[in-house]
N, C-alpha and C positions, 0 to 999 in steps of 0.2 A: 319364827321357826320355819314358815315356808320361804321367808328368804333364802336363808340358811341352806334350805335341800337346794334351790335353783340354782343357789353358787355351786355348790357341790355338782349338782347335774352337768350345767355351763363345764365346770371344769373336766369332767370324765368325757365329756363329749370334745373337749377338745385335744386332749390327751388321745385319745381314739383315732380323730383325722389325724394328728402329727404321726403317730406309728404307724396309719396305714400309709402316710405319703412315704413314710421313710421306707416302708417293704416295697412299695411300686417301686421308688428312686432305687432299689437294691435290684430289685428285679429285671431293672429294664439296663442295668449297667455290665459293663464289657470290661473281662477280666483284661489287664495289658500283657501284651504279648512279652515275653521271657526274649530277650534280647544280650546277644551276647559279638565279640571277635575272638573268635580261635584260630590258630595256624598247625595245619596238619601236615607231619613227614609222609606226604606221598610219595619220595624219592626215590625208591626200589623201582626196577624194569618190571620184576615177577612176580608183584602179590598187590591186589590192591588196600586202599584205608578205607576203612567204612565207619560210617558217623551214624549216632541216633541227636537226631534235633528232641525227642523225649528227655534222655538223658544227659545231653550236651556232652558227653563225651565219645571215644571212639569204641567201636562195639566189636566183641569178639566171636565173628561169625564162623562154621565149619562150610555148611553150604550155601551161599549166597542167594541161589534160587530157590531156598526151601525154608528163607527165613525172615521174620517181620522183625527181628533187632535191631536191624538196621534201614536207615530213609534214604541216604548220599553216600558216594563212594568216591574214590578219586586214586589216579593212576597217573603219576605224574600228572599232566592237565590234563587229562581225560576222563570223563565221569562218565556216571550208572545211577540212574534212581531205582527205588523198585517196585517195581512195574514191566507188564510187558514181557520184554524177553529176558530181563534182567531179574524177575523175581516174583514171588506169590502174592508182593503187597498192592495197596490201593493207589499205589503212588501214580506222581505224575509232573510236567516241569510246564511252565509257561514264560515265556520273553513278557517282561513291559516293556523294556526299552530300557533307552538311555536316561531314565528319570532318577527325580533324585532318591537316596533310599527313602526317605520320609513322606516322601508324595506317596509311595504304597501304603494306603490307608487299608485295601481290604483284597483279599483275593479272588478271584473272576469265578463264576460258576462252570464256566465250560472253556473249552479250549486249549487243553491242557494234550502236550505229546505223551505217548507212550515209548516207551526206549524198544528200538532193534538192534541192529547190528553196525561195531565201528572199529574201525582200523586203527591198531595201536601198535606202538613197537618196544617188542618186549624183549628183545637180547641188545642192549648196547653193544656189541663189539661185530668185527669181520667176519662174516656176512653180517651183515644187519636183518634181524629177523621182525619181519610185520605177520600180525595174524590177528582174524575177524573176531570179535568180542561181543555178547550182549553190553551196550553201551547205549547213552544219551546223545542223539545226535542234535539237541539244542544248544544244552548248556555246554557239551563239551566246543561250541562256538565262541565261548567266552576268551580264548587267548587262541591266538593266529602266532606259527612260525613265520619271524624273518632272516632268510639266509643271511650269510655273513660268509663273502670270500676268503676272511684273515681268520677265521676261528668260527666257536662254534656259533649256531642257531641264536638269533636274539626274539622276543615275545613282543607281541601288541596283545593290551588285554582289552575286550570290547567297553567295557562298564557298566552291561547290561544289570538288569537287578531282573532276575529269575522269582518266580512264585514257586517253589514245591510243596506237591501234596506227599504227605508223608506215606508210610508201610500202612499206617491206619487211620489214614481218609484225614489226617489233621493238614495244618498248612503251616508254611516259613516261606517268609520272605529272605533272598540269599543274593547278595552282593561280594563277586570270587573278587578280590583285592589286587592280590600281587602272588607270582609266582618264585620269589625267591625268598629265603632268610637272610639272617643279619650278615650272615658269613658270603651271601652272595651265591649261596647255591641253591639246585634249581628244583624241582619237584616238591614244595614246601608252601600249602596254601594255603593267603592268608584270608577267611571269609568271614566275611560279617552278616549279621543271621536276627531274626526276632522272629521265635517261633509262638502259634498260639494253641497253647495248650487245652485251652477249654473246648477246641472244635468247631468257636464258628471262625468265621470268614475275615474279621474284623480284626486288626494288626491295633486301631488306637481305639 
């Protein structure tokens, strides 16, 4: 009989360690980051695209500065996070560099821009009209005009892979692709993104 109970005990005791390793191994694990490529019609001169990395789609904002909907914007190549002068959220943009997207394993505690002011041109036709915009003046480094005497402007796109911090303090890692569609026209971009929805820092 007392065999009997010590099997029984042996066994509830080991039953016990196996499900508490299993809640540490749960506890100590890192949700993966939601990763996606989307290509956005930023091709209008007068209104820009605004993206939620939340809901992976494009957000329907009225005031820009008055709203956490939306994380990324884009205006032709021209972007806005929100933050700063662009908006009431927690956001924010950081350069790694030219690595590759998968080397961004986690994003940095500090050192993140705030968006001011950037020069955009918003009437295509004669006169050509430029005017000051709250805008990103990191990311919107990611494609550099190059003139073209026979026609129009051609693009260099850096390769950078950008960290944003979202409207509500979360993070994505954002790699801007290419600036045209299949049709070859130009304001249409294409970026690839893994955002981390659970809030911490850690992309794998």
């Amino acid at each position: 009989m007392m065999k009997k109970q010590l099997i029984i005990s042996c066994f509830a005791l080991l039953s016990a360690t196996v499900f508490v390793s299993s809640c540490q191994k749960d506890d100590n694990s890192v949700t993966p980051a939601v990763g996606s490529v989307v290509t956005l019609n930023a091709s209008a001169f007068d209104k820009w695209t605004y993206f939620s990395f939340e809901t992976g789609v494009v957000a329907t904002v009225a005031d820009f500065k008055k709203s956490t909907d939306w994380d990324i914007a884009f205006h032709r190549g021209d972007i806005r996070v929100n933050c700063g002068a662009s908006g009431i959220g927690q956001g924010g943009s950081y350069n790694a560099g030219k690595v590759p997207f998968a080397s961004v394993t986690e994003a940095p505690t500090s050192g993140y821009s705030l968006n001011t002011t950037i020069n955009i041109l918003e009437v295509y036709a004669q006169p050509l009209v430029y005017v000051n915009v709250p805008g990103d003046t990191l990311v919107s480094k990611w494609i550099t005009s190059v003139n073209s005497n026979n026609g129009p402007p051609g693009y260099l796109f850096s390769d950078d892979i950008f960290v944003i911090r979202t409207a509500k303090g979360k993070y994505a890692k954002v790699w801007l692709k290419d600036y045209y569609n299949e049709a070859a026209l130009g304001g249409y971009i294409t970026m690839k993104y893994a955002f981390q929805k659970d809030g911490s820092r850690k992309f794998e």
